[in-house]
N, C-alpha and C positions, 0 to 999 in steps of 0.2 A: 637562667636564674632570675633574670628581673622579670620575666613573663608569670615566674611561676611566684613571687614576691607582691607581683598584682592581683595574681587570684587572691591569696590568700588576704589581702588587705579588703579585696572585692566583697569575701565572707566577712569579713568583719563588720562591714557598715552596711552588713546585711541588705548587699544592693538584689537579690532573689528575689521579687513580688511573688513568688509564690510556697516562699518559704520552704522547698525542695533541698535550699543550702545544708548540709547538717550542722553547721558553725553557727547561722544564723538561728535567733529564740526562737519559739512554736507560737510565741504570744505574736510577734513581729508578722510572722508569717500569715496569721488569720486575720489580722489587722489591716495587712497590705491587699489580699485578697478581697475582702471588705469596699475596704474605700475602691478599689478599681470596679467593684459592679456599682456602687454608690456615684461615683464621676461618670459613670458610660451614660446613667438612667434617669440619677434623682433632677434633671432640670426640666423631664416632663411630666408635666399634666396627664390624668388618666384621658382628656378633652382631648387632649393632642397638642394644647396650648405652654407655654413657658413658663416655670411656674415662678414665685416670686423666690428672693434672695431670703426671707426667712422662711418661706414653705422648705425650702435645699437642706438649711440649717437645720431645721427642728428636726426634717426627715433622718437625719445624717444622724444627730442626737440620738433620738429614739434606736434608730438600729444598733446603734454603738453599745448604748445601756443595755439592752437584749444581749448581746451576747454578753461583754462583763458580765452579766447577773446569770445568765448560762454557767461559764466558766465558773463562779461563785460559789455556784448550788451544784457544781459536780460534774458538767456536763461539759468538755474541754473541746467544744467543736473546732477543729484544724483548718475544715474544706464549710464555706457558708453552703455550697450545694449539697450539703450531706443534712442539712435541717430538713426538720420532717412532723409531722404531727403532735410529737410527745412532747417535741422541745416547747412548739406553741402551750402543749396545754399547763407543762411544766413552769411557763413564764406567767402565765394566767392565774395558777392557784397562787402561785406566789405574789402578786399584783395582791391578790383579792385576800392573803392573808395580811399582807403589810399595811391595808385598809386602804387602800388607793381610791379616790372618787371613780364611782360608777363614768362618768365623763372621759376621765384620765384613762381609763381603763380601754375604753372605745377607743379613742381618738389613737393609742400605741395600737389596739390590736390594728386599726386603719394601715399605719403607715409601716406595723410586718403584714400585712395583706399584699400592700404594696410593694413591698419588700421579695416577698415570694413570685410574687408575680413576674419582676425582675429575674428570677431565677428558675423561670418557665414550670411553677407551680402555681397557680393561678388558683387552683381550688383547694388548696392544703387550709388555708387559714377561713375560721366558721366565725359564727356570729358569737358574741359575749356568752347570750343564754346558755349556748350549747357545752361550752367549757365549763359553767358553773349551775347545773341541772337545780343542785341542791338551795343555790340562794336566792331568798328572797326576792319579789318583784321589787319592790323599793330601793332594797340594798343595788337594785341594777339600774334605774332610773334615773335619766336625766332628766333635769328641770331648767328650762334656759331662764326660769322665772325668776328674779329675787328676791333672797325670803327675809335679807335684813335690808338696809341701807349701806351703800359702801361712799356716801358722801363725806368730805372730812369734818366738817361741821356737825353732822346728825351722831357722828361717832366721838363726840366729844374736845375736835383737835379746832382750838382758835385759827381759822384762816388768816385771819391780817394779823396773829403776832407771828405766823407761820411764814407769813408770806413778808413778811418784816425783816426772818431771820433768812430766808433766803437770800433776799438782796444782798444783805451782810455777810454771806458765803461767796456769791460771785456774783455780779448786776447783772450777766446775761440770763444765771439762772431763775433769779428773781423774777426777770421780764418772762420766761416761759411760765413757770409756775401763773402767774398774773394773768398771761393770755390764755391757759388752759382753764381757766378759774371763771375767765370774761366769758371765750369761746367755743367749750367745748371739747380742745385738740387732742388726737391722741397725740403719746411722744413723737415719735415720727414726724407725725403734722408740721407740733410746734416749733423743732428745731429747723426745717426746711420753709417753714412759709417765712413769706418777703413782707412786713406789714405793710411797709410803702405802696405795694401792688397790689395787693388782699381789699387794701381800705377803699371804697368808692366814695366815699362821702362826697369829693370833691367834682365828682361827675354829676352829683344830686340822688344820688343812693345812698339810702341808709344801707348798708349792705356790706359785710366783711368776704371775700370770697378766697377759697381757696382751690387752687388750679391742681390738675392733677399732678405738674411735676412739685407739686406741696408737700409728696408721700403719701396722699389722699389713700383711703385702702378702696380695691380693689379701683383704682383709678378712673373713681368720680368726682367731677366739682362738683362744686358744693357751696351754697348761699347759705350764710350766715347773718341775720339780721341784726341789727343793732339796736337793739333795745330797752336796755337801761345803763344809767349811769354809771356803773363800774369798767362796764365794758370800752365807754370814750376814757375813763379818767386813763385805764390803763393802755390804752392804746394809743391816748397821743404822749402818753408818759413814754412809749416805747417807740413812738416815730423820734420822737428828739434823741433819741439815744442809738441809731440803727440808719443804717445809709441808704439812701431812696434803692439799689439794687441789691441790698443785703438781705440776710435771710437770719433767723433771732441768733441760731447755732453759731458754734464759734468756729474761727476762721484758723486759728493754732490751738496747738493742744499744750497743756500746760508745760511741754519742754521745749516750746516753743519749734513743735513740725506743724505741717498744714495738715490739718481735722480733714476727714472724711465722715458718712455716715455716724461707722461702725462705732471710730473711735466718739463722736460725740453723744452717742449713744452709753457708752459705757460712761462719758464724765457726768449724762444726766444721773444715773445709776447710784454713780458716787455720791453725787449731790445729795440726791435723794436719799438715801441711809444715813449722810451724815447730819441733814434736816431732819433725823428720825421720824420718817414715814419708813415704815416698812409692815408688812402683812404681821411677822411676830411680835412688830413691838406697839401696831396701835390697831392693827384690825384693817387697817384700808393700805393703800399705795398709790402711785401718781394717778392713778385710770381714774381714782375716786374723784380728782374733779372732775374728772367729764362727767360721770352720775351725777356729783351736785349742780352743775350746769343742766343735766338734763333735768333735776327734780325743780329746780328754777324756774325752766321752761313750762312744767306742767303750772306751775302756780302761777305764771304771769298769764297763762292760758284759763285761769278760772277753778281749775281742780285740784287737789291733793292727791299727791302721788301715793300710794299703797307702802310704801316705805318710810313713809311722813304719816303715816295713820288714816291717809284715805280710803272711804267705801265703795266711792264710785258712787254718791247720793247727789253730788252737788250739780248735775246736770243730766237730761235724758243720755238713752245709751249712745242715739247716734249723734248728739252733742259731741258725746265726750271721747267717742271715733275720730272725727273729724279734728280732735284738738289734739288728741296721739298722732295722729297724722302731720300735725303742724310741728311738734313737737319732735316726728321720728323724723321728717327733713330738714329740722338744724343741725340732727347727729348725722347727718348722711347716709341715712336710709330713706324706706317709703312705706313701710310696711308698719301698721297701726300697734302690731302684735312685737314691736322686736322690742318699745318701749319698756316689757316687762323686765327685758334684761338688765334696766338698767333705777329701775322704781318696782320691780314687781305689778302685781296684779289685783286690786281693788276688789274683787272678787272673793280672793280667799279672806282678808278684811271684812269682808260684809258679812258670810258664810260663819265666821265665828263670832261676828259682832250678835249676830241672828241665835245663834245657839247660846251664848251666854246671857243675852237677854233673855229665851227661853227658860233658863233656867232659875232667874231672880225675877222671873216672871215680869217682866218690864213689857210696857206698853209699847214701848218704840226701840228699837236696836240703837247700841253705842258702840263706838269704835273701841277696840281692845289695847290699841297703840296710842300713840299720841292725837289730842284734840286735832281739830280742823282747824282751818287756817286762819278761820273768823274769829276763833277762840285765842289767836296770837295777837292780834291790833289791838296795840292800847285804846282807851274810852276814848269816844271824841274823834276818833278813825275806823268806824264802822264802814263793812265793805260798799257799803252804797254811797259813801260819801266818797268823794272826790282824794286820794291819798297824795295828789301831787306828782313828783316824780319820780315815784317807785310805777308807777306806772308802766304799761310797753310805750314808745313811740307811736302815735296816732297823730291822725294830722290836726288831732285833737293838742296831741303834747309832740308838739314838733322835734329836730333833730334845734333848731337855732334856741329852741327855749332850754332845751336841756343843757347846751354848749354854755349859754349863760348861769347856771345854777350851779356852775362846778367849778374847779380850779384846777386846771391838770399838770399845772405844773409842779414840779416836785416831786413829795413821795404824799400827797392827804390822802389818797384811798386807801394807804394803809387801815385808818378808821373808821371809812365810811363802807365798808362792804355790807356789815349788818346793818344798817342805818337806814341805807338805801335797796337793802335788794329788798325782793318780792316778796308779799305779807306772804307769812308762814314759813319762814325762812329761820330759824330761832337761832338765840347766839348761846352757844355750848352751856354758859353759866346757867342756861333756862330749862335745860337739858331735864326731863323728868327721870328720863334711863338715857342710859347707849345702847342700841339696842344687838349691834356687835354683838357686845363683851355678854350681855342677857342671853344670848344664843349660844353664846361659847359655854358660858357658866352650866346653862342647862344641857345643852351635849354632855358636856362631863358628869353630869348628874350632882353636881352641886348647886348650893342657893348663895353663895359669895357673890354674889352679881355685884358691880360697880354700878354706883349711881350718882348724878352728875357728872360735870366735866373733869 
């Protein structure tokens, strides 16, 4: 009697992985089967290598969605080895009816590629084109280009009252926001780097460095130079405030358990929505500083970044190679070309500056987006004169002179980030468009565009 009071309790909490119980759901059952090929597989590399803890995640995500939306649209798979050709194409049209990005679109059909392959079908899953003959090349294209600005300043959002009401939220978060704003960071980065370690100053390097166990992606250091002024105010704003072996992330989580990644991952999250950044409600999200850091870089470099209205006029081509270059190894890459992801590409800028002056018949091409950078310095700070320390660091504008021009104690960078950063830098009030919300308007086929900040 108690043997046969176990089984029956056994079905209940549907201890069956293979969902054979008949007591136990059918949903339960393909779920379970699911995650057991997903645990055996998803921690390798098609390389042979390990893959990382959010490669695991997203893989896991995506499959899971696939079948829900199987199951949704009619298709009640029981057994994942009974998938088969229709389902893929079945998942595709429906992708490509809900308007999914051509990117999006790729990147799931990758990871059920993947997916099948695990399930010793290796050639079931085709290429995008092939499941949608009838659409358009365009509608299928990716572009790793970008075609607006996702900085938070070019999109109309005040950094320093933003970065004002951070602190006000919680001072660790503030100090991330600040260092990702100075440096670059992705999230990951910013919570795991140790500023104390990062900072070389004290060795006689200008030089912020971030080690690979930082969260670095794909685990490269990575030099970060030090050069301008917001970047000391805020970082020795955040040494005083963080223990020579700590790291910016918090050490408890707000019910007071000891934080891991995950969880301080999700309190950045929080932060961040209740700082209202979020893609719905202003167009950008955290990543946007790294872009405004990256568009920073290009103009302390000499150029205007194609997201900021540049042509690519302000210097020869292999000039302005060689300054992408300089500019793609503070984001930790190396490659001239990955720049565009993050300012676009000068190029299509010129291409239309060129055709619309054709057309008003102009003697010289004008940029279609915002003026150059020379066009943002007030009278009296023309680019050939000497601007001070907006400057990079040269051993022209040392690291001891700029130490003296600031005050780091406290909170003043609050004010000084447009003040001091990099000519053509503009502060939202100056804003001619956003150019976001200009691209959203006209996607929808409206002319409501938002203007100014």
């Amino acid at each position: 009697m108690a043997k046969y009071e176990r089984e029956i309790d056994d079905r209940k909490a549907g201890a069956s992985k293979y969902g054979g119980d008949k007591v136990a759901s059918e949903a339960k059952g393909w779920r379970d089967r699911v995650q057991e090929i997903i645990t055996a597989n998803v921690h390798k590399r098609v390389n042979g290598r390990v893959a990382s803890n959010r490669t695991m995640e997203h893989n896991a995500t995506v499959i899971f969605s696939a079948m829900n939306t199987l199951h949704r649209l009619g298709y009640p798979v029981k057994n994942p080895y009974n998938l088969g050709d229709k389902h893929v194409r079945t998942l595709v049209q429906h992708w490509y009816e809900e308007d999914k990005a051509a990117s999006t679109m790729r990147n799931e059909l990758s990871v059920l590629r993947k997916f099948f392959g695990w399930l010793d079908k290796p050639n079931v899953v085709k290429s995008l084109e092939e499941y949608l003959p009838g659409a358009s090349p365009g509608r299928l294209t990716v572009s790793s280009s970008a075609k607006v600005t996702k900085s938070w300043s070019a999109n109309g959002i005040n950094v320093e009252e933003k970065l004002q009401q951070a602190f006000e939220i919680d001072d660790r978060f503030g100090m991330m926001i600040g260092a990702q704003l100075a440096f670059g960071l992705r999230r990951k980065e910013v919570i795991c780097v140790r500023p104390w370690v990062s900072d070389q100053r004290d060795l006689g390097k200008d030089v912020f460095i971030l080690f690979t166990r930082d969260g670095t992606k794909g685990g490269k250091q990575r030099l970060i130079p030090i050069e301008f002024q917001f970047q000391v105010q805020i970082l020795d704003y955040i040494k005083e405030r963080v223990g020579k072996r700590d790291a910016i992330g918090w050490k408890k989580t707000i019910r007071g358990e000891n934080a891991d990644l995950e969880k301080n991952v999700k309190r950045y999250n929080y932060y961040m929505s209740k700082l209202g950044i979020t893609k719905a409600s202003c167009s950008v999200c955290g990543h946007g500083l790294r872009a405004e850091y990256a568009e920073n870089c290009a103009l302390l470099e000499g150029f205007t970044p194609a997201t900021l209205g540049g042509i690519g006029d302000e210097m020869t081509p292999d000039e302005l190679k060689i300054a992408k270059i300089r500019v793609s190894e503070r984001l930790g890459h190396s490659r001239p070309q990955i720049t565009n992801s993050y300012f676009g590409s000068a190029k299509t800028n010129a291409k239309k500056a060129a055709a619309a002056a054709k057309v008003e018949g102009a003697a010289e091409p004008v940029p279609l987006l915002l003026t150059h950078a020379k066009a943002d310095v007030p009278a009296g700070n023309e680019p050939n004169e000497t601007p001070g320390i907006t400057e990079p660091v040269t051993e022209e504008v040392g690291m001891a002179e700029l130490r003296a021009n600031i005050a780091p104690h406290g909170l003043a960078f609050f004010n000084g980030y447009y003040q001091n950063a990099p000519k053509g830098r503009k502060h939202p009030d100056d804003l001619d468009t956003i150019p976001a919300k200009t691209k959203a308007a006209a996607d929808k086929g409206t002319s409501d565009c938002v203007d100014g900040a």
